[in-house]
N, C-alpha and C positions, 0 to 999 in steps of 0.2 A: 331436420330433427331426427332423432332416434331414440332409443330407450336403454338405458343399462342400469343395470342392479345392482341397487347404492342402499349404502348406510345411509341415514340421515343427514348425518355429518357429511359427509362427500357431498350429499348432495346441494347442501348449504354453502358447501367450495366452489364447486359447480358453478351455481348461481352466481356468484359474487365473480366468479372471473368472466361467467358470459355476461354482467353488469359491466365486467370493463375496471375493475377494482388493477388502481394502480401499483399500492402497497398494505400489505397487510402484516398485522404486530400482535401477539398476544403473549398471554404466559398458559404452561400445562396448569389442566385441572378438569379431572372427570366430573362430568358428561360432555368435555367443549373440544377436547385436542386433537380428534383429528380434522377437525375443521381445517384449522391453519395446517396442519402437516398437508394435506390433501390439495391446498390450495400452490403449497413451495413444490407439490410435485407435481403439479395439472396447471402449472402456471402456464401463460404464456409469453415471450420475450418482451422483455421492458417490467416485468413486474417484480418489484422486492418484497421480499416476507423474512420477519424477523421471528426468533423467541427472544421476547425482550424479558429484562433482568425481573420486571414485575412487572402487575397491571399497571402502575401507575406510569413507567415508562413509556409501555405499549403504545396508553392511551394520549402521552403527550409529542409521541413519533409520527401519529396518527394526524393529531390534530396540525402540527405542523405541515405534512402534507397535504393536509387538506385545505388550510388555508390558502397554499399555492395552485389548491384546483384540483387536486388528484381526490380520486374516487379510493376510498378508503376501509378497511375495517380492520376493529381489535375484538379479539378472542378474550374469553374469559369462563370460568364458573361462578355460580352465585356469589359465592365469599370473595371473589378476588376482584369486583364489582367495591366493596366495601375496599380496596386498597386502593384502585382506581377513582373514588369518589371525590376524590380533591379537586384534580384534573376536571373532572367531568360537570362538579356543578357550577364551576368559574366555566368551563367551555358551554353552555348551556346561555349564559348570558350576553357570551360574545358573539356564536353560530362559525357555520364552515362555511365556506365557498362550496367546495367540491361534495358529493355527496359521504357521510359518515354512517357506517353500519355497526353499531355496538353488540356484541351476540354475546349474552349472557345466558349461558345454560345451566338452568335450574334443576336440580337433586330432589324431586320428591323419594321418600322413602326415610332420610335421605340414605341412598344406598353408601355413597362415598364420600361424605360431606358431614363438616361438624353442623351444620344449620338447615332446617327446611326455608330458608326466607325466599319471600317471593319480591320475584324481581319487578312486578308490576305495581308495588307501591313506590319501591324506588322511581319508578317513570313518574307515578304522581309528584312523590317529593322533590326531584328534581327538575321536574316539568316535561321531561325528554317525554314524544311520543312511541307507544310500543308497539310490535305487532307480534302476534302467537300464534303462529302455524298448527295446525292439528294433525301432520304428516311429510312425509318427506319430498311427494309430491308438490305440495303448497310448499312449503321453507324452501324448495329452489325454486321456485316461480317469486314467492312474495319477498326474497331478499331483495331479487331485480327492481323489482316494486317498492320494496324502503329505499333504495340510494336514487330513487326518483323522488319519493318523496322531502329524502333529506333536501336534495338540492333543492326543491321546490320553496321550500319553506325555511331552508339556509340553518335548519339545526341538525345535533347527532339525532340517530333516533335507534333504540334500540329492536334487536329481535330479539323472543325469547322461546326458544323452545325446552322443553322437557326431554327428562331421559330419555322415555319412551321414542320421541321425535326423533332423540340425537342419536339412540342404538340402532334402530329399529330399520327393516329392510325390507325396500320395496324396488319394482319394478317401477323405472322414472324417467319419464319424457325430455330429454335434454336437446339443448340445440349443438349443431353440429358449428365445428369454429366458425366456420365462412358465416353464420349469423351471428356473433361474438361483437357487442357493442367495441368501438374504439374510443377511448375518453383521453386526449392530451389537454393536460394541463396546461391552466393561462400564463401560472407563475404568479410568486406571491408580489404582490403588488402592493408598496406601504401606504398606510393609512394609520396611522396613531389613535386617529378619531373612532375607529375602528376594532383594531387587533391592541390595543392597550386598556386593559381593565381599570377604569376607575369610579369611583361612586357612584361620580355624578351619569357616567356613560350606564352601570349597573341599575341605575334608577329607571334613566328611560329606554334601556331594553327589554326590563322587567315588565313595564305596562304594554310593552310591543310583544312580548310573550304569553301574557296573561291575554290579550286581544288574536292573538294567533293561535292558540288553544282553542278559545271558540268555533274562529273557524276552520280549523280542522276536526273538532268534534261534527261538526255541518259536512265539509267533507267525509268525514267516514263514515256519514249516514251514507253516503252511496258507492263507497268504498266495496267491491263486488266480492272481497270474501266475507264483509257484514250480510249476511243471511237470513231471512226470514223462510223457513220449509213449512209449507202446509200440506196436511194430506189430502191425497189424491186418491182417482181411483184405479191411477195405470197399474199395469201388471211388470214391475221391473224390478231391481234387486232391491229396492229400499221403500217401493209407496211412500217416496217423498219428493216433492220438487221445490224449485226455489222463488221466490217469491219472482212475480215477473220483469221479466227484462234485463235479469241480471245472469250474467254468465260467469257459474261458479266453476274453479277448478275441480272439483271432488268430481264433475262429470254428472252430475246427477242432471236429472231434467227440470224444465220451468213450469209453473204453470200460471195463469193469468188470475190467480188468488192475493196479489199486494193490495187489492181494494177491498178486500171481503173481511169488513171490522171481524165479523162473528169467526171467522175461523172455520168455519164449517165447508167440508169438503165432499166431494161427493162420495166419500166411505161413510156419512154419515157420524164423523165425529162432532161432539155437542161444542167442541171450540173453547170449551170455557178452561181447557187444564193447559198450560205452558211449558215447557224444559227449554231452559237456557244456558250453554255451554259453551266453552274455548277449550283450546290448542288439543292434547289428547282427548280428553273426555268428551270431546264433541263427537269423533271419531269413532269413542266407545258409545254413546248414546246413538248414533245412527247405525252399529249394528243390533243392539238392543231394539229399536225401533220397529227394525225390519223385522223382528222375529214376532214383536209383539201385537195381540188380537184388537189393541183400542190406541185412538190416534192422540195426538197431542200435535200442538202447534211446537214448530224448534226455530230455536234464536242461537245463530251462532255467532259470538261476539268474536272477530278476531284482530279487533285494536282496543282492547282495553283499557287504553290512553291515549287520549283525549276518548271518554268513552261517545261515541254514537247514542244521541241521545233521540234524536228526530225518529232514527230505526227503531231504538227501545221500546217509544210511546207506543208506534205500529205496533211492534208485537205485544203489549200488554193491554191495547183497546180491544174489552169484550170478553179480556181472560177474568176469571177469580180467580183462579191460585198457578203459582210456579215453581218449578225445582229449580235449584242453579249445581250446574256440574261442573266444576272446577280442579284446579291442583295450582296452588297449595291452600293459600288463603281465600277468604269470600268476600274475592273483588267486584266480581261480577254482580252477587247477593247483595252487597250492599249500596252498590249503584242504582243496583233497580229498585230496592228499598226506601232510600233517597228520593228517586224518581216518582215512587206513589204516592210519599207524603207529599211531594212539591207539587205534583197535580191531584193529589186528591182522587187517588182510584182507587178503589173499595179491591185491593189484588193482593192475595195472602203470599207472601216471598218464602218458597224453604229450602233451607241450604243448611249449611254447617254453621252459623249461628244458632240454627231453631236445633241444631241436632238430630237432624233427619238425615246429615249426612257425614261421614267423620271427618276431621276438621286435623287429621294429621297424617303423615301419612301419603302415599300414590295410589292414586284411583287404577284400577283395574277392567277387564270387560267384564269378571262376576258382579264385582261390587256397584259398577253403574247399572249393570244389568236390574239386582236387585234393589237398588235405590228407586228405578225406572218403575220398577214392578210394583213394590211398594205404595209408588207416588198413585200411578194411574189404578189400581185396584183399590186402597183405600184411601184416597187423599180427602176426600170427604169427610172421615171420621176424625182426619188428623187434630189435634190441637193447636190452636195458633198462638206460636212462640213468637210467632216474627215482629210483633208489637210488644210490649210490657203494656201492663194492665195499670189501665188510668187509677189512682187513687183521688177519694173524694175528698176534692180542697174543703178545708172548715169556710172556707168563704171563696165566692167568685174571684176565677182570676183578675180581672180587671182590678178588686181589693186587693189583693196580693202585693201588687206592685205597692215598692216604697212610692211615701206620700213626702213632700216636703213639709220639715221640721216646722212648725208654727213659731219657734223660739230661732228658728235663722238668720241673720244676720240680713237687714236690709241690702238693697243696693245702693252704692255709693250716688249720690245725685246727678257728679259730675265727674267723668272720665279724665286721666291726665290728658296730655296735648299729647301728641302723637311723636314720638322721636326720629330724630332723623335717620335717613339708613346707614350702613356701615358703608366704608368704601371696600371695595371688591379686592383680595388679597388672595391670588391664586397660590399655593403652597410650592416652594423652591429650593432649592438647593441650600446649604448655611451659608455664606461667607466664611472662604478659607474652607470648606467640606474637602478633601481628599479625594471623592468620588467626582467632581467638576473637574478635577487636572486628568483623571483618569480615560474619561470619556472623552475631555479634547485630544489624550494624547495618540487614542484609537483613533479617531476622526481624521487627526491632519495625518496619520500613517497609511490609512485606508483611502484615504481622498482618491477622489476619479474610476476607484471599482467599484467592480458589483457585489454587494453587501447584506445582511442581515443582523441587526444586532437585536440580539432578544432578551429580553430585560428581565427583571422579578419584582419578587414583590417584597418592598424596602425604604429606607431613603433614596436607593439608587433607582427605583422607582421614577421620582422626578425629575431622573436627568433625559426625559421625554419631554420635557418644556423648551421653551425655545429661548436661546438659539442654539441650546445642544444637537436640540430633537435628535437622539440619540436609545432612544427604546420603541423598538418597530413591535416587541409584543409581547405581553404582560400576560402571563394567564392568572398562574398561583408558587407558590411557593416551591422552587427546582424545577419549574415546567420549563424556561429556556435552553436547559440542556436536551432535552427531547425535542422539542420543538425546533431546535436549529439543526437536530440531526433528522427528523422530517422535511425540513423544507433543504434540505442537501440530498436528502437521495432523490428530490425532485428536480431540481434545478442544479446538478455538480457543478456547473462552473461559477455557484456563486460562495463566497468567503462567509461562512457562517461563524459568528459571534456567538455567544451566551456568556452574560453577566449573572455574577452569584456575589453577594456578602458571604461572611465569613462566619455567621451566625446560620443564616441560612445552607451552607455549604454542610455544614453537619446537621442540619433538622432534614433534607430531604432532596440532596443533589448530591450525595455520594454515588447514589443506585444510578443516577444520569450519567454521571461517568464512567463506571462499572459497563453499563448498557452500550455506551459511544467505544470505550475500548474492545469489548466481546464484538460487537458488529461491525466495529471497523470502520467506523465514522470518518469523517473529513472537517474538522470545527477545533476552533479555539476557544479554550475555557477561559474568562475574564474572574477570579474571585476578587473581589474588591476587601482588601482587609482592612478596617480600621478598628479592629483589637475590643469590639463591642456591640451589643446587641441594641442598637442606634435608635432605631424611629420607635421602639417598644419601652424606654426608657432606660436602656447603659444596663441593659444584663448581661450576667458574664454566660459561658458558653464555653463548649471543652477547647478552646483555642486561647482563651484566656488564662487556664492556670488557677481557677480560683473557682468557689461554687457561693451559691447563694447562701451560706452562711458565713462567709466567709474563711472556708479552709482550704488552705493550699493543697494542690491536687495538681495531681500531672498534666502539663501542660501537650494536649495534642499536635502534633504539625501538620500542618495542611500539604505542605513540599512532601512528608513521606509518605500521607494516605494516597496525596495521586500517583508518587512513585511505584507505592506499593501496590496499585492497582495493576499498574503496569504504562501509566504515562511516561512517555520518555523524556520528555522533552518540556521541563518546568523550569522556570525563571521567577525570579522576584526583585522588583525595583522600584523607587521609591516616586510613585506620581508627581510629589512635588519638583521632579528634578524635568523640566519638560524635555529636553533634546534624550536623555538618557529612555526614557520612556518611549517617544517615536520610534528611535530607536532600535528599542526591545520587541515593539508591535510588528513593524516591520521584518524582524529577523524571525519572530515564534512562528507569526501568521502564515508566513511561506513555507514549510515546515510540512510535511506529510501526516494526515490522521491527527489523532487527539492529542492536542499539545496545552498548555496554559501556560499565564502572564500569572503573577500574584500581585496587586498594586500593595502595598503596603505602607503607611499611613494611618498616625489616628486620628478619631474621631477628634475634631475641635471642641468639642463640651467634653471632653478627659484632659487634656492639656492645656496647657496657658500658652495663651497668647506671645508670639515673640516681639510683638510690635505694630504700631500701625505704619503704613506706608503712606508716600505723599506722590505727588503728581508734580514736577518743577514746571509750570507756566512758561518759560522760557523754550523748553525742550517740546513741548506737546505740540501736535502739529492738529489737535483735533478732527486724526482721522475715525477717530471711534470703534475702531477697531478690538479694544479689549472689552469695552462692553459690546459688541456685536459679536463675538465672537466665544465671550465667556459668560455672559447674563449674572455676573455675579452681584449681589445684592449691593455690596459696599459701594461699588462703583457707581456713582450718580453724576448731574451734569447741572451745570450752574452757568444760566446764562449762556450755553454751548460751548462749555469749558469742562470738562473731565476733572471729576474732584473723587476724594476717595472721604467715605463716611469715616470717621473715627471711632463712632461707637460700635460699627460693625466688623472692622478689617481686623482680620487678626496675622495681616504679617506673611500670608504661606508664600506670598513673592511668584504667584503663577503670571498674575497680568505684566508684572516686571519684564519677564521673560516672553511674552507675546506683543510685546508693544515694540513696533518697529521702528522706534529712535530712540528708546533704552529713556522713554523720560519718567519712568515711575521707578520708585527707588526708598532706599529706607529697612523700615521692618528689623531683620536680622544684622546688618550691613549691607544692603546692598545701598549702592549708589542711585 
């Protein structure tokens, strides 16, 4: 160990590379940037660091790594958090393997920033858990500490520190390399069941997150920078220690006061007044503290998400009244709020709802100063905001409540019979889809390496069913292009894919290619074009030509936006043509850095049908092969005879061309 005098930010880089962080992505935005800059120059060998084209990139480079196991983090400021949020609340359902460190640095003031929003409601709404350092000392020790946590409990989890955190300059204990964790990734390992987003899989991860929140809120009751300080009566810079047994960073001392409801110390504080703070303003309350002549019990919250609710109760058995000192919003105020109606403690909360404390704005050492001063000289007189004043109901609640209509409609005597259930119809590809010839033709071209194909979110979506299985990960909409250039700068010798429609390709995978070209990626772009916006109901889209009123409008090309980006190397061919196609995979795929295929094909619900095809009895030799190989719906078996449905085949002649004695035929002409 030694010491050097660090910004915050450095020392947040610090941190994340003595964790062992394999790659790190972010975009600029004050208070966050020299984090990652700090990180690309204190790295040490084997670790990549990007500026990615935007947060959303960052965040889906990120997650692809870390799904392969790499220790991870993406940079950001507040606002760019809101551009990232796509990624983030689809990746929240899925989890990482490897640990994910999200550092979103928040703008009180805001000094540079169009928005004060605080990032810790974000962590509620999106369920990620957070953690808020109150110095630069803590933010290198507790980043170490979240990608322990990530990995523990297999989600992102954000940090967030404050300007104050991120400018701000201190003298800070760092380990020297030779203690420098080493984290080699396992490599992404496929799991569809897993790493592909769908409903049914978002259902029940959702009740698996919702149940893991609990306990990690259980957890970070003893989580050792959650802090209970009572006063004391040693003589050292602060007359405060920690509640016992816990060994805080700040360096202060313990004392054996975690059993003493009353609060009372031997300074003879009355116990009954509390201050409750996080990240900076903790930091400014305990040197206010130190100067000040009357004690208060202190509650430092620093996981504000999932909040510590088992610590909370402790520190509020025995108080009447509390301050909460915060930045930005009154998260903390209104947890502990929450918390006294639900147990029924007679404990006045005041914070920046009641207006005891200003509610916009960065907290400072005067202004906690005088908030502190305030509280503990007259909090007694104060008025109490922190509840609204019951109005007297004209009648008992209990009356209150609607009554069932006396003129209601009876209950029927007798229930119908109960109906039968439906038969189970997993959702599949069309008959004749464009995207089915697509993904066999990547498939039989790719056969026998080692691979990635990373899907979206689409009709092409379900060509993760079997027997394509053909979508190794699904997040949200343009995440496969991020996500295959993640799991490439983890694993370079494996052939990374990403599949895009052509609808999707202009809502939100431009920037993924942009990003793959600037950083120099190794991956082949798949757009899948079938001239429509498919599984949302046939809307047109600037590739179509046409807008939803129907007026004709410039038709965009997809071949010149990659060109123009700077793709070299773009092709376009017609899936239905299968040997043309292999072909094409073959030639792009080998091919250096960011190259694309363009399948092009329409949608079968815009075009008519050219035919149905038949199956000659004579020729088939009922090896099964076109339905084992293609799952296409048309194709059914009768009797263990290979028949083609009539009402579904529309003719595209793929299975013609996979059947190895040429006995399917028909459709356009073929034989």
């Amino acid at each position: 160990m030694h010491r050097e005098f660090l910004m915050g930010n450095e020392a947040i880089a610090l941190g994340a590379i003595a964790a062992g962080v394999n790659l790190a992505a972010g975009y600029p935005g004050t208070p966050s940037s020299e984090v990652l800059e700090t990180v690309a120059k204190r790295r040490v060998p084997g670790t990549y660091v990007e500026w990615s084209v935007n947060e959303k990139a960052a965040m889906e480079v990120a997650a692809g790594a870390a799904y392969a196991g790499a220790r991870v983090m993406v940079t950001m400021k507040q606002v760019g958090l809101n551009v990232a949020s796509d990624p983030l609340m689809s990746l929240e359902y899925i989890g990482v393997k490897g640990g994910m460190v999200v550092l979103v640095a928040d703008d009180p003031g805001p000094i540079s920033s169009q928005t004060e929003q605080d990032t810790r409601h974000f962590a509620a709404f999106s369920k990620v858990p957070c953690f808020d350092p109150c110095s630069a000392q803590e933010a290198y020790e507790m980043v170490q500490e979240a990608f322990d946590y990530s990995e523990k409990y297999g989600t992102p989890v954000f940090l967030r520190p404050t300007t104050r955190v991120c400018h701000g300059y201190a003298s800070v204990t760092v380990k020297d390399a030779d203690e420098y964790r080493v984290n080699s990734p396992e490599g992404f390992v496929k799991d569809s069941g897993r790493w592909v987003i769908f409903p049914r899989l978002s259902l029940r991860n959702h009740e698996k997150i919702e149940a893991r929140n609990e306990t990690l809120a259980e957890d970070f009751s003893f989580y050792a920078r959650n802090c209970i300080y009572q006063p004391d009566g040693r003589d050292d810079v602060t007359g405060f220690g920690t509640a016992a047994g816990r060994n805080d960073a700040s360096g202060f001392g313990t004392t054996a006061g975690r059993d003493d409801a009353s609060g009372a110390g031997p300074t003879g504080g009355t116990g009954k007044k509390g201050i409750a703070a996080g990240g900076i303003s903790f930091t400014y309350a305990m040197e206010a503290l130190k100067d000040s002549p009357q004690s208060a019990r202190l509650f430092k919250v620093a996981t504000p998400f999932p909040f510590p609710e088992k610590l909370a109760l402790e520190f509020l058995d025995g108080l009447d009244e509390v301050l909460c000192l915060e930045e930005l919003d009154p998260v903390i105020e209104r947890e502990l709020t929450y918390l006294c109606g639900k147990h029924h403690l007679p404990v006045k909360i005041y914070g920046k709802l009641t207006h005891h404390v200003k509610n916009a704005g960065e907290n400072s050492r005067d202004s906690v100063n005088q908030n502190i001063a305030d509280f503990l000289g007259e909090a007694a007189g104060l008025e109490d905001h922190s509840r609204p004043r019951a109005q007297s109901p004209s009648q008992p609640p209990s009356q209150q409540l609607s009554q069932p209509s006396s003129q209601s409609p009876s209950q029927p005597s007798s229930l119908p019979s109960p109906q039968p259930s439906l038969p189970v119809r997993p959702p599949v590809l069309c008959a004749g889809c464009p995207h089915r010839a697509s993904f066999y033709a990547v498939k039989t071209a790719m056969k026998g390496k080692k691979t990635i194909f990373c899907g979206d979110i689409g009709c092409y979506t379900l060509g993760n069913a079997m027997p394509l299985d053909m979508v190794d990960t699904c997040l949200c909409m343009g995440a496969g292009l991020g996500i295959a250039q993640g799991v490439g700068r983890i694993e370079p010798d494996t052939t990374c894919f990403a599949f895009v429609g052509d609808s999707t390709f202009f809502a939100s995978a431009i920037t993924g290619v942009v990003n793959a070209v600037y950083n120099q990626a190794n991956m082949t772009l798949v757009v899948l074009d079938n001239s429509t916006t498919a599984m949302t109901g046939h809307q047109p889209h600037p590739g179509t030509g046409r807008t939803v009123m129907g007026d004709v409008t410039a038709r965009v090309s997809i071949e010149a936006v990659l060109r123009g980006i700077g793709v070299s190397v773009v092709e376009t061919v017609d899936p239905l043509d299968l040997s043309a196609s292999v072909a094409c995979v073959k030639r792009v795929a080998a091919e250096p850095g960011v190259k694309a295929i363009l399948f092009r094909s329409p949608c079968i619900a815009i075009t008519k049908p050219s035919g149905c095809l038949h199956v000659d009895p004579d020729r088939c030799i009922r090896c099964g092969k076109c339905i084992r190989e293609l799952g296409c719906p048309a194709l059914i078996t009768d009797n263990g005879r290979v028949c083609v449905d009539a009402s579904l085949c529309t003719g595209c002649g793929l299975c013609a061309q996979v059947c190895p004695v040429k006995a399917i035929g028909g459709g356009d002409g073929n034989e």
